[in-house]
NUKEZA-407729 format. One line per field, with one value per residue (C-alpha): x, y, z; residue in one letter; residue number from 1. Coordinates in Angstrom, 1 decimal, padded with zeros to 4 digits. Example, Ala and Ser with C-alpha at 12.3 -4.5 7.8 and 13.67 -1.06 7.14 Angstrom:
! residues 2
x	(012.3 013.7);
y	(-004.5 -001.1);
z	(007.8 007.1);
code	(A S);
pos	(1 2);
! end
This chain:
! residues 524
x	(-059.1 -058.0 -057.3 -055.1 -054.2 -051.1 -050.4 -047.1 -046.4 -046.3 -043.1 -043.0 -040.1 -040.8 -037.8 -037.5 -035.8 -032.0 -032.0 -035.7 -037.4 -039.8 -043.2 -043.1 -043.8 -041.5 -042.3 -043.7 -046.5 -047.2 -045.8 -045.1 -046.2 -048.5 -052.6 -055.1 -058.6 -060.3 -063.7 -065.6 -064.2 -061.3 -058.2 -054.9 -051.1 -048.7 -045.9 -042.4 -041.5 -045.7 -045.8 -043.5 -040.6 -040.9 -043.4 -046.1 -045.6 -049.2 -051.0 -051.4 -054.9 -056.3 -059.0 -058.8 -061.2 -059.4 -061.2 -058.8 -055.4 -052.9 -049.1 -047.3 -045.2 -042.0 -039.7 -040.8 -037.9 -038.6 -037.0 -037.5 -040.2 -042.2 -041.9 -040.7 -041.9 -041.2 -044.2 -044.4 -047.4 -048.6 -048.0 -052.2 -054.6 -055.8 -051.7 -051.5 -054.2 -052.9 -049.5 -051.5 -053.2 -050.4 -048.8 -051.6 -051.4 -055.5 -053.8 -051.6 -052.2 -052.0 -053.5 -052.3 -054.8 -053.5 -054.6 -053.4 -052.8 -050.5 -052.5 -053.4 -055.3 -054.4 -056.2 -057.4 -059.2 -056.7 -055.5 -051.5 -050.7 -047.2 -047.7 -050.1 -050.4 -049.9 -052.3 -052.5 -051.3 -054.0 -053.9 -056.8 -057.4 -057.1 -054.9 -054.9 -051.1 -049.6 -045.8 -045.6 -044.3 -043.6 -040.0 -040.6 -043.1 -041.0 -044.0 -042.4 -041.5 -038.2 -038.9 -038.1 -034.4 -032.2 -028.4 -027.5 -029.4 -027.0 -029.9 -033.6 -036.0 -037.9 -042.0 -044.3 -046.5 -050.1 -052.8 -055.7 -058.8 -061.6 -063.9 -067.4 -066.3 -068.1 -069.0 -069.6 -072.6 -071.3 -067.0 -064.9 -063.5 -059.9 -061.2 -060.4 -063.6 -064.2 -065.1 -064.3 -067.6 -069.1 -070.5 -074.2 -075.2 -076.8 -074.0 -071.7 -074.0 -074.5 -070.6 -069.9 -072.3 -071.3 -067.1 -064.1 -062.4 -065.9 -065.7 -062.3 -062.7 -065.8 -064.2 -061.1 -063.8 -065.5 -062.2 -061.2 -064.5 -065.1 -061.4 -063.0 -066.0 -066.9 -070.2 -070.7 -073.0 -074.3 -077.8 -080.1 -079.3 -081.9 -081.9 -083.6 -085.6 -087.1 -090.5 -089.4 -089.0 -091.9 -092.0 -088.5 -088.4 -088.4 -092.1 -094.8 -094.2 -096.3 -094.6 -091.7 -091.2 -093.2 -091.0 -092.2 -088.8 -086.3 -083.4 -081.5 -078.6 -079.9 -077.5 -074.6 -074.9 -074.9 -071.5 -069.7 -068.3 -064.6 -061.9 -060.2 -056.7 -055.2 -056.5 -057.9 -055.8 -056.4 -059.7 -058.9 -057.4 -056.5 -058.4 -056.3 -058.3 -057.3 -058.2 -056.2 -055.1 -052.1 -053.3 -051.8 -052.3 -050.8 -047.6 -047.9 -044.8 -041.6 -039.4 -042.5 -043.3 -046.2 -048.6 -047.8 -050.1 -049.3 -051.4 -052.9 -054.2 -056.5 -056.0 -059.3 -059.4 -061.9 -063.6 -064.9 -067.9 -068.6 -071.7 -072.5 -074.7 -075.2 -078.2 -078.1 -079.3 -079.8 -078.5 -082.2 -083.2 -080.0 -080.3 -083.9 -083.0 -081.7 -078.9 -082.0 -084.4 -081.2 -080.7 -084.1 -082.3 -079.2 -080.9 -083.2 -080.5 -077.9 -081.4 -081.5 -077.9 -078.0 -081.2 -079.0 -076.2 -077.8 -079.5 -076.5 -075.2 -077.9 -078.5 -075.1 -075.5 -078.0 -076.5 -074.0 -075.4 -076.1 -079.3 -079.5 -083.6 -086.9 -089.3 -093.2 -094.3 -094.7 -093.1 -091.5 -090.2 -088.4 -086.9 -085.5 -084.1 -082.7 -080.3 -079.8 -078.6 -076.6 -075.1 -073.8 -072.2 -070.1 -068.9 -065.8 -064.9 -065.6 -067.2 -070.9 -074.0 -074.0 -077.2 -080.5 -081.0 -084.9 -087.2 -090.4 -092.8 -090.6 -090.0 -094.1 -094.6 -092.2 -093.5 -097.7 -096.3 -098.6 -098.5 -101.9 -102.6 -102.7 -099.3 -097.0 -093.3 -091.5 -092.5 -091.0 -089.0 -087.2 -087.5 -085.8 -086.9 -083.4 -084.8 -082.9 -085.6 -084.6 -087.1 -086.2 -083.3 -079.9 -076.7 -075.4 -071.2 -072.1 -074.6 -075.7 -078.6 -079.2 -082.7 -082.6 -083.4 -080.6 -078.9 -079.5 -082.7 -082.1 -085.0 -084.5 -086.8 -083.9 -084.1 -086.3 -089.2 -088.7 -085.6 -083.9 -080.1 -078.2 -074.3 -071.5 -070.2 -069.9 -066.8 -063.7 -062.7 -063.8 -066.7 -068.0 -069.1 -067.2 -068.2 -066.1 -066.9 -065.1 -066.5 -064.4 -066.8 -068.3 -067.1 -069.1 -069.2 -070.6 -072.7 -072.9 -075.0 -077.9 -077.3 -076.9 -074.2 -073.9 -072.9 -071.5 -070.6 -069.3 -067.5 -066.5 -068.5 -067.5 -068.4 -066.6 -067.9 -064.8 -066.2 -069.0 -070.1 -071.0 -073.6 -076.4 -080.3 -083.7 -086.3 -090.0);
y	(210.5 208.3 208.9 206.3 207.6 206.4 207.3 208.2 209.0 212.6 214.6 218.7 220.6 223.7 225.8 224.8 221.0 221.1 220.9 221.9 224.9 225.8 225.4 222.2 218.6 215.6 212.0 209.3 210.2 206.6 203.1 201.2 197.5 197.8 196.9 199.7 200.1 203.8 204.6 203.4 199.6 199.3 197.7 199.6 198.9 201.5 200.0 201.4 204.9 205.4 208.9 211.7 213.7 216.7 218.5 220.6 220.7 219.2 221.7 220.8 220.5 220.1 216.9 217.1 220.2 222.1 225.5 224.9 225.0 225.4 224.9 223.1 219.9 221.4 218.3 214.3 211.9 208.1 205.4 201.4 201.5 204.7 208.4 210.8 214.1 218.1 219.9 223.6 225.0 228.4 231.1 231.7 230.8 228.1 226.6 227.7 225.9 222.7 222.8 223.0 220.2 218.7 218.9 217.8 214.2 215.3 215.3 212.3 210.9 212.4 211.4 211.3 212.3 210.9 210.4 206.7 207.2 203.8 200.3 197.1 194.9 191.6 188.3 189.4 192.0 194.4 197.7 198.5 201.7 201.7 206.0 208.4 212.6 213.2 216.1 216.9 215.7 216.5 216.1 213.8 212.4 208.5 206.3 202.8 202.7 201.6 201.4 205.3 207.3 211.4 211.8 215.8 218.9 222.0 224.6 227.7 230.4 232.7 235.6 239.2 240.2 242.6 242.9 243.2 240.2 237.4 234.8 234.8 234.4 231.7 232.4 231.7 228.5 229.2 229.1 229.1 230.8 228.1 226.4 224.3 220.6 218.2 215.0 212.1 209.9 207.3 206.3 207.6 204.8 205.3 205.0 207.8 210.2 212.6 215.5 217.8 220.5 220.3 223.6 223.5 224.7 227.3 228.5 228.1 230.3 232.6 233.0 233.4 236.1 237.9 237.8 238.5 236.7 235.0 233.1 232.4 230.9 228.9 227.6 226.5 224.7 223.3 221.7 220.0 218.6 217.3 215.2 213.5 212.1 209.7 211.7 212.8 215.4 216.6 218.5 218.5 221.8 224.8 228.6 229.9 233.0 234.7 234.2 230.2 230.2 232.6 229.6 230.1 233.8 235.2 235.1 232.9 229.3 227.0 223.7 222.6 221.9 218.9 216.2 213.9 212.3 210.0 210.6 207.2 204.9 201.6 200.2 202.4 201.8 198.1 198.4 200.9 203.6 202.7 205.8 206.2 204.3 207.4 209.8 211.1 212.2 210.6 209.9 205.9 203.6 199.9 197.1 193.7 190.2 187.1 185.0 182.0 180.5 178.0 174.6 171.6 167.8 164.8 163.3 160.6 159.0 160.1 162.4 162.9 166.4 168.0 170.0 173.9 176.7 180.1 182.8 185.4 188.7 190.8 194.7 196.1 200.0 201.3 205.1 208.0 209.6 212.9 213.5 217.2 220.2 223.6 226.1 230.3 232.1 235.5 238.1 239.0 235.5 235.3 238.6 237.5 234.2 233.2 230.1 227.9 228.6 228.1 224.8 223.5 224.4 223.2 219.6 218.8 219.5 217.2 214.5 214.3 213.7 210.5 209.4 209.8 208.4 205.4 204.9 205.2 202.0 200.0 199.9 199.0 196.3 195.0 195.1 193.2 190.2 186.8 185.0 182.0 180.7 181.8 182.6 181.5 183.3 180.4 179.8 176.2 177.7 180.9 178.5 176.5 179.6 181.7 178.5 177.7 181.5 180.8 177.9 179.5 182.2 179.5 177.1 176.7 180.0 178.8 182.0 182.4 184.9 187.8 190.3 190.1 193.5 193.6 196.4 197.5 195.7 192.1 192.5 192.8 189.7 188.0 189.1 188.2 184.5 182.2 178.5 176.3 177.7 181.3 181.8 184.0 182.4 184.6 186.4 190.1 189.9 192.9 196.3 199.8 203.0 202.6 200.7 197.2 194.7 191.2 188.5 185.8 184.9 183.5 184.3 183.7 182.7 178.9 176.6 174.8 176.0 178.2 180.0 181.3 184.9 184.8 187.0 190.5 191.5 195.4 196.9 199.6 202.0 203.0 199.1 198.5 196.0 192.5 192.9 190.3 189.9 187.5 188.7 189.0 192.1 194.7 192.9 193.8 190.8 188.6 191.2 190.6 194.3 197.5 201.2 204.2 207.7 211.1 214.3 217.3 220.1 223.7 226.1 229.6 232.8 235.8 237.2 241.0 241.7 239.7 240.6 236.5 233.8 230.5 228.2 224.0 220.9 217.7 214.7 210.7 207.8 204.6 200.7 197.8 193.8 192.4 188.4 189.0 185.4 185.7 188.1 186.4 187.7 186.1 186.8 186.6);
z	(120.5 123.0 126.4 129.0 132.3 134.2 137.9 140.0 143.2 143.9 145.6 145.9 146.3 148.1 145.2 142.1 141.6 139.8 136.7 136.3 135.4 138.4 138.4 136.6 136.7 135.4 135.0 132.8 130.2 129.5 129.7 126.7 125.8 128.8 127.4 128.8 128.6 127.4 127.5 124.9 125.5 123.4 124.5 123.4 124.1 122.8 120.8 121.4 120.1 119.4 120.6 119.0 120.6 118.4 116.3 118.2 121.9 123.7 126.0 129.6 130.8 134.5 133.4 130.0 129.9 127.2 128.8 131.5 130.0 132.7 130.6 127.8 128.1 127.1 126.9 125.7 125.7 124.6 126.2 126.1 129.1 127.7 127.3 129.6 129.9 131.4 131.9 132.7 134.9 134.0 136.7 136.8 139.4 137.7 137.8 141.4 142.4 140.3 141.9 145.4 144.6 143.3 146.0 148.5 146.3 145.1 141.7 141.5 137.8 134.0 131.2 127.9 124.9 121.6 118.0 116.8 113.3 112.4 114.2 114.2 116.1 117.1 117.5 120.7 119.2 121.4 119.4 119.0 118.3 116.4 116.0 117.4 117.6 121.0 121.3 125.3 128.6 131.4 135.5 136.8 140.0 139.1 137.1 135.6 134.9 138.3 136.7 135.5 138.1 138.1 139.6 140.7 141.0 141.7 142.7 143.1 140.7 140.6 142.8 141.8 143.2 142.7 141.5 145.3 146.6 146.7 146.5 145.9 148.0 148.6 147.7 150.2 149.8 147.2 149.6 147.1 148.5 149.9 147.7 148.5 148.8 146.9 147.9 145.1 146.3 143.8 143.5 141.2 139.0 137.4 133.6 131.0 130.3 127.9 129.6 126.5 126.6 123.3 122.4 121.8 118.0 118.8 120.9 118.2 115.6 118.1 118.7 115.2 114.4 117.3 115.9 117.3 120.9 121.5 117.9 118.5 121.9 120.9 117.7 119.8 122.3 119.3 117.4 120.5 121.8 118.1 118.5 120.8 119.7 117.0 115.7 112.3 112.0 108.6 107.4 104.5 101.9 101.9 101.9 105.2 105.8 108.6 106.7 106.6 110.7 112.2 114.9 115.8 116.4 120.0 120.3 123.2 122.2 124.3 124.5 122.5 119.1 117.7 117.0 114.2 113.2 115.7 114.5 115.2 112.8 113.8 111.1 111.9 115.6 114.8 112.5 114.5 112.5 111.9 111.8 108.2 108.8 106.8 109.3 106.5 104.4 100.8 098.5 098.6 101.1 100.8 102.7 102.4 102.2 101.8 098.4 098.8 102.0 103.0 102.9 105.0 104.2 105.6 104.0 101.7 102.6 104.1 102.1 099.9 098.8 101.0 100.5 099.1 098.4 098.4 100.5 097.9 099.7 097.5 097.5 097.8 097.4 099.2 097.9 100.5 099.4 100.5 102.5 102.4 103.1 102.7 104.2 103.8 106.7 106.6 108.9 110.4 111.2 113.2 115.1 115.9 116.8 120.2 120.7 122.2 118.6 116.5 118.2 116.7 113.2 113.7 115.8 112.2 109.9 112.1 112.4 108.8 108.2 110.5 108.6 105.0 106.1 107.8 104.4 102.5 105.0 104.8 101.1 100.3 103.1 101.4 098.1 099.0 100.4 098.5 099.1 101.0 100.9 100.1 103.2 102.7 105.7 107.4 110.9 109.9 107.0 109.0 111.2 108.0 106.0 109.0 110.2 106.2 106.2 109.5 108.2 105.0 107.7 109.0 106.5 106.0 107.8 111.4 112.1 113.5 112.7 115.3 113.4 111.9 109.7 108.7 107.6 109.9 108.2 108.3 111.9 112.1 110.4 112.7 115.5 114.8 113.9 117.0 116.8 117.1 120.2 119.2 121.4 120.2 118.6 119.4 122.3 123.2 126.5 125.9 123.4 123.3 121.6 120.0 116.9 118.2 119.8 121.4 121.3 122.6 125.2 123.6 121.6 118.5 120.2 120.1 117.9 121.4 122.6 119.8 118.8 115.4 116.9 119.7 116.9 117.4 115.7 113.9 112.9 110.3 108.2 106.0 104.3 101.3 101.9 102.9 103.7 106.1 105.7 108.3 108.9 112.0 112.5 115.4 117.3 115.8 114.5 111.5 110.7 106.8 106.6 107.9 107.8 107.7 108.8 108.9 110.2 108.8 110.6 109.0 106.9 106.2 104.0 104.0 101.5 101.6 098.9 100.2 103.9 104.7 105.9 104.1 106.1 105.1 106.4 105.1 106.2 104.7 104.9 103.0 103.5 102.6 101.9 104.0 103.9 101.0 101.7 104.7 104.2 103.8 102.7 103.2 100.4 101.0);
code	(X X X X X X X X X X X X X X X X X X X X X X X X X X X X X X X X X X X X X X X X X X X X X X X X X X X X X X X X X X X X X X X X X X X X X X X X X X X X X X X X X X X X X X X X X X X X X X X X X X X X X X X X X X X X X X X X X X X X X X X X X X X X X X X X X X X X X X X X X X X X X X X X X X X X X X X X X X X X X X X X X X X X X X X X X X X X X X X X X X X X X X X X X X X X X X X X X X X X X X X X X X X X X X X X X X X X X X X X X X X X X X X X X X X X X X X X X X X X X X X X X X X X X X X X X X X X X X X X X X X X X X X X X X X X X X X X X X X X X X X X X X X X X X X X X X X X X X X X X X X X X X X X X X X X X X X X X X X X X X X X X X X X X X X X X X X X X X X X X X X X X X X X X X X X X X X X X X X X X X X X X X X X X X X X X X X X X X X X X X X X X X X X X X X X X X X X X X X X X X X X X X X X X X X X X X X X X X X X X X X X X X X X X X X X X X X X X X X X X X X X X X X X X X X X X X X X X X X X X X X X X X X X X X X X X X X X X X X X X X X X X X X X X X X X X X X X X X X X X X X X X X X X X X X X X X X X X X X X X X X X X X X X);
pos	(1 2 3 4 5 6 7 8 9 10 11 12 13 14 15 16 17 18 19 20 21 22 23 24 25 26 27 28 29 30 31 32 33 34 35 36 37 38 39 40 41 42 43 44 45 46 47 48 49 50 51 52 53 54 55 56 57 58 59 60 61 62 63 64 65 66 67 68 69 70 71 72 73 74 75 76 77 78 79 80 81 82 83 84 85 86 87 88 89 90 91 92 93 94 95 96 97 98 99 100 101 102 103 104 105 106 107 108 109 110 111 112 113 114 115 116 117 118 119 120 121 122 123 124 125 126 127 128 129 130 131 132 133 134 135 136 137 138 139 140 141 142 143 144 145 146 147 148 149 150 151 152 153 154 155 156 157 158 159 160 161 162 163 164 165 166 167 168 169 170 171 172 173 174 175 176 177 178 179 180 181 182 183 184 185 186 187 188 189 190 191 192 193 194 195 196 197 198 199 200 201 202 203 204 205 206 207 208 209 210 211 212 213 214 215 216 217 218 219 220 221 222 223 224 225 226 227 228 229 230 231 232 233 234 235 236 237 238 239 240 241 242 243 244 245 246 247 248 249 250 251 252 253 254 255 256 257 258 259 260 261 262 263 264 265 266 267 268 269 270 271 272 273 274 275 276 277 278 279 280 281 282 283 284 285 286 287 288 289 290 291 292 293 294 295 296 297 298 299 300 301 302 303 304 305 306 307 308 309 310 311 312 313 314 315 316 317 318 319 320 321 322 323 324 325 326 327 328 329 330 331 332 333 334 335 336 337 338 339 340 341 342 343 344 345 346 347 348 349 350 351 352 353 354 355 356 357 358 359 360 361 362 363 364 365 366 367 368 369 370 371 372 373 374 375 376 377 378 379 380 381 382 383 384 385 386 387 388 389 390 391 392 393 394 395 396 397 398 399 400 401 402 403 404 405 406 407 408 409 410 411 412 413 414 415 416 417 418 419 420 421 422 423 424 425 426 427 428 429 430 431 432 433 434 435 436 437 438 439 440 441 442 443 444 445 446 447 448 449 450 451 452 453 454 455 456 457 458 459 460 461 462 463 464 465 466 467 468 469 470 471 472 473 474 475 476 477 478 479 480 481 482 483 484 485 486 487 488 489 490 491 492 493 494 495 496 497 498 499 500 501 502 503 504 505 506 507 508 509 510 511 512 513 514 515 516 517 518 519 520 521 522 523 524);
! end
């Protein structure tokens, strides 16, 4: 989901504005045509008539903390400069102390939160959004839109007359009780942040066993924190018994759990995973390249025909595999399990998901790459066949190598390569725990200046051996490989007859080979 926050200036009627029902707010939700930035980096303008007038009316939420709903926007009206909203406030304590605030200018900015499900991005690499599910509108404390403005709060509600009253009286101000101040040691800066509270898996296990209001309200919790964040998380399949976890049952532990796995997506990380343009709602989708380009020659002579070719654009369909899981648990192991042990379950099954569906993207990233040289191990011949690799990147496309994918034992090879002196070629001047290591100093944006391992160096256990493939990708724009992911969250049964609860999970990946020639492979 993504999130832009535009600010106003504040006014509060002490009765209810003309025109307006009271307790509400009135203003604009967001500015068309206008570029903002969100949270993870991207760069967004909503096109005109983006978000929707009708349909499901979005919930109003104080900081997009969906465990704080406070009203409902009860009018959206689009006009040229944006869309205008009506907002009601809930007559709670939670509204009250909103419309205080409010009305003390602490909360002087909403938020939209949307869903784009029709985009583009230009040249610029800059996402816009021609239509979008506008799923809430939230109160927060700073903006980043200076041109939105709210017109009106009117913060009091009707009070209670009767038939011989001849008007109604006005409420006294909400004076919400005093609360600790807290003081940030660090500013606040006026970016969007997701600051939906995720449900831990053992909480959620635990709140379905248990049933009734405590599911519901967790599941609720769960559907929007997972519209928010760009995981996939999937497991391995398996029945599981109280005699399969004795370790996990209520019982001294000393220590944690052993950890023998990391579960990290080198490759994915690299890639990004890309939302389904569809929003996910068919088994293909369409990914247009271009086979043919427009060409343009000088004139022979005036009046002389010039040069014509017509563009041809290829429609590649691409296919969503389903990644899926399924584990039984019986009704023991959960009573005797608290949230915190469940967690352990719940954290491998997730671990080994990212480990499959890492795999599945790198093998079809290496399956789709073309050779470009032979390495003999030696560290002239490296140098020779990672530029010949680079070069083949940029003919004729202008575009320039950005990645180096290798397996463990490739990346060791490269790194024990000395010279006559015994030194070290490639020294390390910088490593992470994240499987991405940087060896020498550089970038890949420009050919001047350029060491062969200025390109990002992605280490991967996931690839076969002696594997070293040479691409771009990761920016948004002219990448040669893309990969798509989809998390569609679990489903469960019960299963009376052998006191258990079978539980799945699935979710979409897919890859495409946008530019197949400029993938390029090393062999050894």
């Amino acid at each position: 989901m993504l999130r832009f926050v535009s600010t106003h200036d504040l006014s509060l009627d002490a009765s209810s504005v003309e025109g307006l029902p009271s307790r509400s707010i009135t203003g604009l939700a967001a500015p068309y045509g206008v570029e903002a930035t969100v949270s993870d980096g991207t760069r967004v303008i909503l096109e005109a008539g983006a978000l929707p007038t009708d349909g499901r009316r979005p919930k109003l939420y104080m900081s997009h903390d969906s465990t704080k709903a406070i009203g409902l926007v009860t009018e959206r009206v689009d006009a040229p400069e944006g869309l205008y909203f009506t907002a009601t406030i809930s007559a709670t304590r939670l509204g009250d102390e909103a419309l205080v605030l409010a009305a003390d200018g602490v909360l002087d900015s909403v938020s939209v939160g949307i869903n784009p499900t029709v985009f583009t991005y230009d040249d610029d690499g800059v996402m816009h959004v021609q239509a979008a599910e506008f799923e809430e509108l939230s109160l927060v404390t700073r903006g980043a839109w200076s041109a939105a403005q709210i017109s009106q709060v009117a913060a009091t509600s009707p009070t209670a007359t009767n038939s011989e009253s001849e008007a109604p009286a006005m409420a006294d101000p909400i004076i919400p009780e005093p609360e600790p101040v807290l003081i940030p040691t660090a500013p606040l800066y006026p970016t969007p942040k997701r600051e939906f509270r995720m449900p831990s898996p053992g909480d959620y296990m635990a709140a379905m066993h248990t049933g009734g209001d405590t599911w519901r309200k967790v599941n609720e919790q769960y559907i929007e924190a997972r519209k928010a964040s760009q995981s996939v998380l999937e497991a391995v399949a398996g029945d599981i018994l109280t005699t399969d976890t004795p370790g996990l049952l209520p019982v001294p532990v000393l220590g944690p759990l052993v950890q023998d796995l990391n579960f990290i997506r080198p490759v994915v990380n690299a890639l990004g995973a890309r939302a389904y343009p569809d929003s996910g709602n068919s088994k293909t989708f369409v990914r247009p390249t271009i086979t043919t380009h427009t060409s343009v020659a000088a004139q022979a002579t005036e009046l002389a025909a010039v040069s014509a070719t017509t563009m041809v654009i290829a429609s590649n369909t691409v296919t969503k595999t389903t990644m899926a899981v399924q584990f039984t648990l019986s009704v023991q192991d959960i009573d005797f399990t608290s949230p915190a042990a469940m967690n352990l379950i719940l954290n491998d099954l997730v671990g080994e998901y990212m480990i499959a569906t890492d795999n599945f993207a790198a093998d079809a990233l290496l399956a789709a790459a073309t050779t470009s040289g032979v390495w003999d191990l030696t560290v002239p011949d490296l140098m020779k066949s990672i530029y010949d690799a680079a070069v083949d990147v940029s003919n004729t496309r202008n575009f320039f190598p950005t990645h180096m994918f290798v397996d463990p034992a490739t990346w060791g090879k490269i790194g024990q390569l000395v010279d006559g002196s015994n030194r070290p070629v490639f020294p390390a001047i910088g490593s992470s725990l994240q499987g991405f290591n940087t060896m020498v100093a550089g970038d890949a944006t420009t050919w001047s200046g350029m060491n062969p391992l200025g390109l990002q160096l992605v280490v991967d256990s996931n690839f076969a051996a002696a594997t070293m493939v040479i691409t771009k990708v990761g920016t948004g724009f002219g990448d040669a490989f893309e990969f798509y992911e989809q998390q569609k969250g679990i489903l469960s049964v019960e299963a009376p007859s052998t006191l258990g609860r079978t539980f799945s999970y699935h979710g979409y990946v897919s890859t495409f080979a946008a530019v197949g020639g400029m993938i390029r492979k090393i062999t050894q």
